[in-house]
Structure formats: C-alpha cells, structure tokens
N, C-alpha and C positions, 0 to 999 in steps of 0.2 A: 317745583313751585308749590304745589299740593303738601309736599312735608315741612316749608317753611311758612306760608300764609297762613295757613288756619290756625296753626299754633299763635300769628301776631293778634288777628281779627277775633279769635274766638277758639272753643272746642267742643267736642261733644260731652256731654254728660259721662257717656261709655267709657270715655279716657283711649278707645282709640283716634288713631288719625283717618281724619277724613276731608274728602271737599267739598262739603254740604256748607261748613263757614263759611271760605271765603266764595263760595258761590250765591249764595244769598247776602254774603256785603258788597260784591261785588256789583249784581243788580240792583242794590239800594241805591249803592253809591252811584249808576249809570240814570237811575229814579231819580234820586233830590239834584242832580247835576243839570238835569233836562226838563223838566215836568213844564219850568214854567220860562224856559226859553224856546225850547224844542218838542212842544208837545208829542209830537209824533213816536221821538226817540222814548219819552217819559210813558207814553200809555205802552208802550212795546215793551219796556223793562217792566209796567207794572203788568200786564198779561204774561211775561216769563215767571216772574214773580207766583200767579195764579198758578201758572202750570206745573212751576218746581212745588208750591205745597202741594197740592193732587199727587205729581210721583214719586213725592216724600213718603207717601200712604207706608209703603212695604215698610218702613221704617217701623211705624209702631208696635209690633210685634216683638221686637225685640229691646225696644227706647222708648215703650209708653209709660208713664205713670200715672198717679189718681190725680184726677181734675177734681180744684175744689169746688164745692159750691157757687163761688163767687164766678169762676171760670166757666161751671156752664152754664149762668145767667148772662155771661160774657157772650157766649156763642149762642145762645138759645135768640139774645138780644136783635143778633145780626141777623141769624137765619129768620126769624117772625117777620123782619122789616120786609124782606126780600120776599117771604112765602105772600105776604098780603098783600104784597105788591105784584105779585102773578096772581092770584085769585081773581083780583080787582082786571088785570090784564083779561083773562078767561071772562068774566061776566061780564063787562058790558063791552061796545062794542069796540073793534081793533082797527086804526091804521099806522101808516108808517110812525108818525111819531111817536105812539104809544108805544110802541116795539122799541124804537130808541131810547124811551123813558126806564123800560122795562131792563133795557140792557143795562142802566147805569142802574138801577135799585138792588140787582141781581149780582152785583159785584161784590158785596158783604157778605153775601150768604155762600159764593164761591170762593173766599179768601178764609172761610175758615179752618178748612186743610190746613193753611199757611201760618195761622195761630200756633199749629198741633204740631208742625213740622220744627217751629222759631222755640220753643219751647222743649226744645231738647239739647240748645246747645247755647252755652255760657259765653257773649259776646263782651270783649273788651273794652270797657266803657270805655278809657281815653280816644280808643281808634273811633269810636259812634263820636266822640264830641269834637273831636279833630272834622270830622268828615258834616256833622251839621252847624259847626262854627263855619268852616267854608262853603257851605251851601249859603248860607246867611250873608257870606260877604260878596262870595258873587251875583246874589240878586241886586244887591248895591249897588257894586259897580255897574254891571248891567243897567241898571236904572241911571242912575248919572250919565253912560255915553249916551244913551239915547236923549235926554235930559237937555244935556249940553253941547254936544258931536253934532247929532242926528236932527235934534230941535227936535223934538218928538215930543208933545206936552203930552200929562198925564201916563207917563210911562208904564207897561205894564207886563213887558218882556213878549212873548207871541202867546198871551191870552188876556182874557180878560181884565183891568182893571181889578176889580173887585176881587178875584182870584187870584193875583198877585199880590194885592196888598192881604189879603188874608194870610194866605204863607210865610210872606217877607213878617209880616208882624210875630206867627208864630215860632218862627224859626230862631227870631231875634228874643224872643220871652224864653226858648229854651236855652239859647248860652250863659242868659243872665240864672236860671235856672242852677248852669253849673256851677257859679259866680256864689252864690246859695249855699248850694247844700254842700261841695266840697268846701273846708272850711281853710287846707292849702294849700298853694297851686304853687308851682313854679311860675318864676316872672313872663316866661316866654309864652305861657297857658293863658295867664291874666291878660298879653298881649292880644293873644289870638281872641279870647274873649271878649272882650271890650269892645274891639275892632265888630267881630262879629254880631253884636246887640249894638253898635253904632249903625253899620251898614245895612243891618235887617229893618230900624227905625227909618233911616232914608229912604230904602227901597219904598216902604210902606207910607211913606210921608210926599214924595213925588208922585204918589198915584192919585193923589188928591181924593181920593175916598173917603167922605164922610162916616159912611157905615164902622171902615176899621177905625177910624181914628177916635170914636165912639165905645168902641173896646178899653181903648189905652187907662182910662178912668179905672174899668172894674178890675184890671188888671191888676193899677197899682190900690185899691184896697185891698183884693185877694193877698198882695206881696206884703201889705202893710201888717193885714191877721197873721201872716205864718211869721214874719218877722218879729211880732209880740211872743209869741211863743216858745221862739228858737234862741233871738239874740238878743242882748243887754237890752234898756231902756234906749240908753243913749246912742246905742247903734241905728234904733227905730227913728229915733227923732232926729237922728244926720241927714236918712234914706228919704222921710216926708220931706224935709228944708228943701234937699236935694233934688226931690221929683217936682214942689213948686215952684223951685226957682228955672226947672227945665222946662215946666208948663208954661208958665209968664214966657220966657223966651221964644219959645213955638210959636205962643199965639201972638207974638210981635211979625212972625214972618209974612210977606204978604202975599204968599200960594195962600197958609192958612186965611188971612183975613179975610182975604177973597173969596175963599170958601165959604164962612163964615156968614159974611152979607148978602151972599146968594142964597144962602139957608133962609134971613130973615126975611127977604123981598121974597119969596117964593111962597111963605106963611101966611105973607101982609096982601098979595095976591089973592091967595086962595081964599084966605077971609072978604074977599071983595067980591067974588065971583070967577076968579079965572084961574082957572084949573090946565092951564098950557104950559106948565111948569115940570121940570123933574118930582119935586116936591109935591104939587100937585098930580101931577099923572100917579105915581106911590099911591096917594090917600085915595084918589077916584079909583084905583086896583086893590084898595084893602075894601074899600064899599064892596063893588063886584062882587068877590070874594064871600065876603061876610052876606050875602044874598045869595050865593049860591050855597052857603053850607048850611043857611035857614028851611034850603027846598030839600037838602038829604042829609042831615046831619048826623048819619049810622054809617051808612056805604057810601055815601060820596057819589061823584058823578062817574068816574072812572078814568086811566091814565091819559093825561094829554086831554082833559075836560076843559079846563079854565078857558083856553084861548077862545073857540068856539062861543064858547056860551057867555063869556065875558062880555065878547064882541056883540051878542042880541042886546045886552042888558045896556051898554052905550049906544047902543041903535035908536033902543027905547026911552033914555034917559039925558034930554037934552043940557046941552049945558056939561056933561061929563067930559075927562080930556080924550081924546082922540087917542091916544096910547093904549089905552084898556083894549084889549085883546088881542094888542099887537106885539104884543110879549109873552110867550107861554108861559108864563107865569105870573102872581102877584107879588113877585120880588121881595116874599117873607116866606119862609121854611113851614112853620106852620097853617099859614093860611093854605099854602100848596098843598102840602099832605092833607089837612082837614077836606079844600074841596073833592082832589082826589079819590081818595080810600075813606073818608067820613071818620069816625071819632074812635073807629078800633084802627084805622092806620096811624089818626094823631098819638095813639097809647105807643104803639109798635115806636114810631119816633123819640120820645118821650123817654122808651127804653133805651134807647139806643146812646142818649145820655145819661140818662141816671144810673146805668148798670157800670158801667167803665168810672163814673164818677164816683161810686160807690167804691170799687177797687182800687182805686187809685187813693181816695181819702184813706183808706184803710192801711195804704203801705205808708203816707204819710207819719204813721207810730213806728213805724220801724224803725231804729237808729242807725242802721247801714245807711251810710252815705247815698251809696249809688240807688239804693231803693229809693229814698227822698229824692232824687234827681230825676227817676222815670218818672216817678207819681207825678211830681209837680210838672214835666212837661207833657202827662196826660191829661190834668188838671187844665192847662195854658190850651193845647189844641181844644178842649171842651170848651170853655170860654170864650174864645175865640170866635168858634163855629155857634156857639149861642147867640152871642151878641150879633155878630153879621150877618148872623141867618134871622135878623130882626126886617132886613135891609134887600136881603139876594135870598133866590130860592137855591139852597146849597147842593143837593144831594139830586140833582138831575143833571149836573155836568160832572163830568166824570175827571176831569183833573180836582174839584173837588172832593170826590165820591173815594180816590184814590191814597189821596195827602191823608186824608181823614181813617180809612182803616188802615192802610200798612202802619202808620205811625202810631197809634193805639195798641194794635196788636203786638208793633214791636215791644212796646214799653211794659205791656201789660205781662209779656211770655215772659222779659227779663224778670221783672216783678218775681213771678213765680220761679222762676231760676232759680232765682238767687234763695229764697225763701224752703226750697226746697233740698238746697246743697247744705243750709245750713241745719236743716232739720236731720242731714244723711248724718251730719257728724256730728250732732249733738244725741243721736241715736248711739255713736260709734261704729257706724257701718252705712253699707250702701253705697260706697263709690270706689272706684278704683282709688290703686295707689300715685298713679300720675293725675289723675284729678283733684286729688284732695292734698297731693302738694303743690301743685297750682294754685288750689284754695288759698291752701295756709300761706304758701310764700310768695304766690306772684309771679312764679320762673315759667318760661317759654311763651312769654306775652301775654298769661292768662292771668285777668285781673285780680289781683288779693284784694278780698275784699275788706280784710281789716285794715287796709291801706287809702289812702285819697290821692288826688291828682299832684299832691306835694311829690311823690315818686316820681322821677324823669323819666320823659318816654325817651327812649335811644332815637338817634338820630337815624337811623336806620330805619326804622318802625313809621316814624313819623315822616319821611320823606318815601315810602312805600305809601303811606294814604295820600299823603298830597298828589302823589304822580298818578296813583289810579284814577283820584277825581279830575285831575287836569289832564288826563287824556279821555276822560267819559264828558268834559266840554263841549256841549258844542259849540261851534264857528258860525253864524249869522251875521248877517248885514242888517 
C-alpha cells in the first residue's frame, strides 16, 4: 500500500518513497470527514495530525530547506498569538476556564512542526480537490436529513450553528475556487464541483446564520476584483447577472426572510428600550466589552476575563440584557482578544491575518494554476473567519482553532512547494531525477504542474479518495 498511495496522494521532494504522504492525507481526509459531524473523531485526527508534525522533526535534517521571509512571519505569526496568550495565562489570575482557553490559543503555535513537516512533500492537487469537494457535499447532505428526516431546524451537524455554517461556507468558496483558477476540467470535475459549491451553500443556508450569510456579499466582490483581472469583460458581467439573479432568489426564500425580519424587530426593539433580543443581547456585549477594554487597554483583563466581569457591569447597569456575561465571550473576535490580552494580543490577532493574507496575495501573481487555487482558498478561509468573527468569538473553540490552521498551513506549504520545485529547475538542479519527471510529466500520480484539471484522474485514483473518505464517515443518528 505504502508504494502505491503516496505516489497517488503526493511525494517527497527527495524522490524517494515514503509514507509520510499518504499518512497525513489520510488524517486530513479522517479531519474534513468528521470535524463538524463527529467532533470527537475530528479533534483526535487533528491531535494525530499535531503529533505527526512534532515526529516529523528528524526529517529536517536531511529535507529542510530555506524558509522565506514571508514563511517565517507565517510562523512567527502563529507562535506570538499562542506566546501572548500563555503570558497573559501566567500573569493574572488562573482557573479551569482559563486553562481551557489557553488550550485552544496554544494550538497554532504547536502546529508549526506540521507547517515544516507539509512543506516537504508535493501533494496532488486533484486528490486535495476530489477529497474537499466531498467534504463540501457531505455537510449538505448532512444538513438536509436533519433538515427534513430528523426536523431538526437550524441544522448544524454535532456543533455549533455558527461553526458549521463557517465551514460549509468555506469549503463551498473553495471548489468554486477550483472552478476559477483551473481554466479546464473534465466534465465529471465541473460535476463534482458544482455539486460541491451547491451543497456547501445549503449546508450554510439551513443553519440560518446571519453572521455567515453576511460574508457571502464580500466574498462575491473579492470573486468579482480577481475576475476583472484574470477573465474577459463579459465573463465578469455573466458572473455579477449571475450572482444577482441568485441573490433576489435567496432572499425570496422564507428561512431567509424570516431571518431577515427578525434582524429588523430586534433593531426596532432595541431602539425603544429592550434589549432581550439576540440582536440586542450582541450590542449590550459589545458595550461590556468596550468598558472593559477602556479599564486596561495594554494587558487586558486576562484569559476567561469577559464573563466575570461582564456579569458586575450588567449587575450594575440596569436595563442591560441578561445575557451579558452569560456567555464567555462578546461574540466578536476582536472584542475577545482586546478585552483579554489588551492591545499587544489584539496586534498578535491582527498578525495572524495579515501575514497569511499577505502570502497568499502574493502567490496570486503566479501563473501556475494550482498556486492561484491555494491562495485564493487561503484568501476565502481569511474572509470568512474576518467577517464572522465580526459575529462569534472564533479562536476559543477549538473546531474552530483547527479548520483555521491545518487549512492555511496546508495551502500555504503547497504554495511554497510548488515555488520551490520550480526554482530547483529553473536552476537546473536540486531534485532527483524521479521528481522532476513527475514535475515535468505528471507520471505516477504526481501532479504536472504545467497541466490543469483538464487531465483525467484514472478511475482508479479517484475511487481510492472517494472510499478513503467514505470509510473515515461517520455513522450518526
């Protein structure tokens, strides 16, 4: 098995064989299968995950190379979040919560290994878009039996709402992604894709989430600037018609509308005085908030501050909603970390996008296909997690904390991959000879990258991904 898989899924840089590929597709695939049905099963693959980049270590020694600039503001990024957030742990004072807060911030800074490890071996993109087109359609379906089966309203698999619809939405912006930058597919591909940005929208559209659906807007300007850029006029102006005419249809639905006029009554409320609203409870927890980061605006109050201290300021503040400090957090990203760690955690945050976003715009110039495909869906999870971290405190749950760096790190290492194999041979040296006919031609599953998805994946290949992720399924009721 070991000298057939890695050759499908990926290879090393070294050009020998190994089973460091298909061992880390394998727990991805066992990750995006589970995370947001099975939580249990999804934080176990992403701790295997943690532990295989740690005893990847010996590896470097013999499969390291120079990390660019951009790469170690990548990692300097993750580890600062996670260093400030133990200091902040250490100085003020500690209980159980804080310790479980500390666990989830600490999870970027221990996945960096796994950057170092993902970044020595050349993964085959069709098997990554095969494997995250059906992660995308199975949130769908998922979402529909419960939906309709089950009667289960506001669907959201076995977590959170809001955490599901974040995924479902991201995972459905990356197949469109490949829709994108490979310019062409085979029919069977465009199938799978379609399907998969159909059912990643619905999964995200029955959870009834205002916050994601609040995304979908900046998304499609983002798609609309790369589209001026990349394709004809009149390709641009099919795609807007196209996204209007799907917008008017949405908001004819009446999950949306009803979403909708609960937004406006909840407004029309609060400007009257009554603050017992979703909407309401939100703004009386940006208040709190914004009064607590007036009393320590440097260091913050310290991990697992908000709820506590929340809770005196509605004691004292009649009239406020009863929710405020019933919720460890202010159910925005920023406000958390500002009260938190004060205004050097909100930088540390701050980094943690602009550095990956910076990386990612920057492969955007590259003309390799498959480079434009990572960027743009490192681009979509930043987005994503900006805009609904307007809404939900992101980075203290840890199905969160997890979607967010494996998938950056992935896209980012390929990024450099790939960037890298082309520099060996535009040197004329540096890679084996089975590597760089890989390169050039494509043979033994390893992706040619002067190729697009218009090559067929053998049916062999392709029904090797599909059975791995339909047996890393879970079974739920």
């Amino acid at each position: 098995m070991f000298q057939t898989m890695p050759s499908i899924v990926g290879r090393s840089l070294g050009g020998l064989s190994s089973p460091w590929p298909i061992i880390l597709f394998s727990l991805y695939s066992v990750y995006l299968s589970s995370a947001m049905t099975f939580p249990v099963l999804g934080k176990g693959a992403a701790g295997l995950l943690l532990l295989v980049g740690i005893l990847g270590g010996y590896r470097l020694k013999r499969h390291f190379y120079v990390l660019t600039a951009t790469e170690k503001w990548l990692g300097t990024s993750f580890i600062l979040f996670s260093v400030v957030s133990i200091v902040s742990f250490f100085y003020w004072p500690q209980s159980r919560e804080s310790r479980m807060h500390l666990e989830d911030y600490s999870t970027f800074m221990m996945l960096v290994p796994l950057y170092l490890l993902l970044r020595q071996f050349h993964f085959n993109v069709k098997c990554l878009v095969v494997l995250l087109s059906l992660a995308a359609i199975s949130l769908g379906i998922y979402s529909l039996v419960q939906e309709f089966i089950f009667g289960i309203p506001r669907s959201g698999g076995a977590v959170n709402s809001m955490r599901y619809a974040g995924v479902s939405l991201v995972l459905a912006s990356i197949s469109l992604n490949v829709i994108l930058a490979f310019r062409q597919k085979t029919l069977g591909f465009k199938i799978l894709l379609m399907l998969a940005v159909c059912m990643g929208l619905i999964a995200c559209l029955l959870t009834q989430v205002r916050g994601a659906w609040l995304v979908i807007p900046f998304l499609v300007v983002a798609y609309c600037a790369y589209l001026r850029r990349t394709f004809p006029p009149k390709f641009l102006y099919l795609m807007i018609i196209g996204a209007v005419v799907l917008t008017v249809s949405v908001s004819q639905m009446q999950v949306v509308q009803g979403r909708v006029q609960v937004t406006i009554d909840n407004f029309e409320l609060y400007q009257q005085g009554d603050a017992q609203t979703s909407i309401g409870a939100r703004l009386d927890m940006f208040k709190a908030a914004v009064i607590l980061i007036k009393e320590k605006p440097v260091w913050g109050h310290g991990l697992h501050s908000y709820s506590p201290k929340a809770t005196e300021i509605r004691q004292n503040t009649p009239g406020m909603s009863d929710q405020v400090g019933v919720w460890a957090n202010p159910h925005n990203e920023i406000l958390q970390v500002w009260v938190e760690k004060g205004f050097i955690g909100l930088v540390t945050l701050l980094l943690l996008f602009v550095v990956p976003a910076y990386l990612f715009i920057k492969a955007l110039k590259i003309s390799n296909e498959a480079v434009r495909f990572y960027a743009m869906s490192g681009l979509s999870i930043l987005m994503v997690y900006a805009v609904l971290g307007q809404s939900v405190a992101l980075f203290e749950h840890d199905v969160f904390n997890h979607f967010f760096a494996l998938m950056v790190l992935l896209f980012a290492s390929q990024i450099r991959v790939v960037e890298y194999m082309e520099d060996r041979i535009g040197l004329g040296g540096g890679l084996t000879s089975n590597v760089l006919a890989d390169y050039r031609l494509g043979c033994s599953g390893l992706m040619n990258l002067d190729t697009n998805l218009g090559g067929k994946l053998p049916p062999s290949e392709f029904l090797k991904v599909v059975v791995a992720f339909i047996f890393t399924l879970p079974v739920t009721s």
